[in-house]
Wavefront OBJ file of the C-alpha trace (Angstrom):
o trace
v 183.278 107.280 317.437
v 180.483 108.164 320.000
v 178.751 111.786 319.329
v 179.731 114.547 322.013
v 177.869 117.722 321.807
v 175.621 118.939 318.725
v 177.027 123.010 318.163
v 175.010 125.925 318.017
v 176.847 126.802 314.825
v 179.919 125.884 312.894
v 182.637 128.735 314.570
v 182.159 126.621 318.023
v 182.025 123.316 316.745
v 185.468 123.895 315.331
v 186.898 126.010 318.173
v 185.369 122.947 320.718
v 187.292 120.196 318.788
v 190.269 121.917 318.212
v 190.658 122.310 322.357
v 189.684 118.972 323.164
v 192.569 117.551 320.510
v 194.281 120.363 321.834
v 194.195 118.416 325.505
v 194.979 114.691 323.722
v 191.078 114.163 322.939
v 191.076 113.145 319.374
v 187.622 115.002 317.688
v 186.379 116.125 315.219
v 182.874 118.043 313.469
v 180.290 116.067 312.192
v 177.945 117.603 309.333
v 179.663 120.818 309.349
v 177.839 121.797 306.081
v 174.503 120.788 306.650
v 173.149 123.886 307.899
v 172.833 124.860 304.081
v 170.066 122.689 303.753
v 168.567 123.544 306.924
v 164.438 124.157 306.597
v 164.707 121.020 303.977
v 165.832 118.924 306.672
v 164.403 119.808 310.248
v 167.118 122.693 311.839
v 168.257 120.634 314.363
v 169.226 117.747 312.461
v 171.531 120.628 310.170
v 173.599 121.774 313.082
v 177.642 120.820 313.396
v 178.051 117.784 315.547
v 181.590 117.418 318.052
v 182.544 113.552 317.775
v 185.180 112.341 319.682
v 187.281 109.037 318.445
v 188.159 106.916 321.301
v 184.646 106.204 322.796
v 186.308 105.221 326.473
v 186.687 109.203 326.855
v 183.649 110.271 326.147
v 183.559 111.180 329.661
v 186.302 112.554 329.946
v 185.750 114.946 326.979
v 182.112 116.098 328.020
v 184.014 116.858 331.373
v 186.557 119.158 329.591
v 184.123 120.484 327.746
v 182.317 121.705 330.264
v 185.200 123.715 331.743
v 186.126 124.689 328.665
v 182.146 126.129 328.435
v 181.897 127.365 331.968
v 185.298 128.869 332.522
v 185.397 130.107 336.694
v 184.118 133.510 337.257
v 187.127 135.581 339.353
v 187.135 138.856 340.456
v 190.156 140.189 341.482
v 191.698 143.326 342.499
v 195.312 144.495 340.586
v 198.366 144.882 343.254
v 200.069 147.315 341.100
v 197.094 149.827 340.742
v 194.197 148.433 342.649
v 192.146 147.908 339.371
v 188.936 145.094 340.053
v 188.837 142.750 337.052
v 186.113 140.674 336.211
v 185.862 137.831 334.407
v 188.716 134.945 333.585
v 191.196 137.729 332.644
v 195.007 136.817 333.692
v 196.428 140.338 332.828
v 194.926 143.877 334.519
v 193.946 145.951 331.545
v 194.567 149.045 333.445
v 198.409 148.761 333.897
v 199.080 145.160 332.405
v 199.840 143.143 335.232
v 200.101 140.029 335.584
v 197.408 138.340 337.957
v 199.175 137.042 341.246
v 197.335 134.264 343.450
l 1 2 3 4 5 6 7 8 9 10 11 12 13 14 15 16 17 18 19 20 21 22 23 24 25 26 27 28 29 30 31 32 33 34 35 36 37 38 39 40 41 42 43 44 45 46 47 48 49 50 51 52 53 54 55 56 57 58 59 60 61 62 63 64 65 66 67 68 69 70 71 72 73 74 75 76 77 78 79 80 81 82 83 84 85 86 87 88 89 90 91 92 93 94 95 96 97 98 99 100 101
């Protein structure tokens, strides 16, 4: 097991692993309860740890998780109704169509 990423809190520790075992990465959280003794321990040595199994894809995890982090930025004007979206969003939330390339 070779340590990934250490999690700002336990919600995206959780939500991190589950995608990366979601994509065939086998991982898991590490001290997902510590943060109750946080203050007797120093606070970042209580934060949730991501740990992935196989330690040859380490790399290839930090590289997912990365995209998973920093999803692309689109902007995109609807067909249907000429709506601009922002953000990753597949669907226009004006009319509800679908995003066409």
């Amino acid at each position: 097991m070779k340590r990934l990423v250490a999690a700002p809190n336990l919600a995206l520790a959780t939500l991190w692993a589950d995608q990366l075992c979601g994509a065939g990465i086998d991982a898991t959280v590490q001290r997902a309860w510590a943060g109750s003794i946080a203050g007797e321990i120093p606070v970042d040595q209580a934060l949730p740890e991501v740990w992935v199994t196989d330690e040859n894809r380490h790399a290839e995890a930090l590289h997912l998780l990365h995209e998973l982090r920093n999803p692309p930025w689109r902007h995109w004007a609807c067909r249907r109704c000429g709506e601009l979206i922002d953000g990753p969003f597949e669907q226009c939330w004006n009319c509800g169509a679908a995003r066409s390339d």
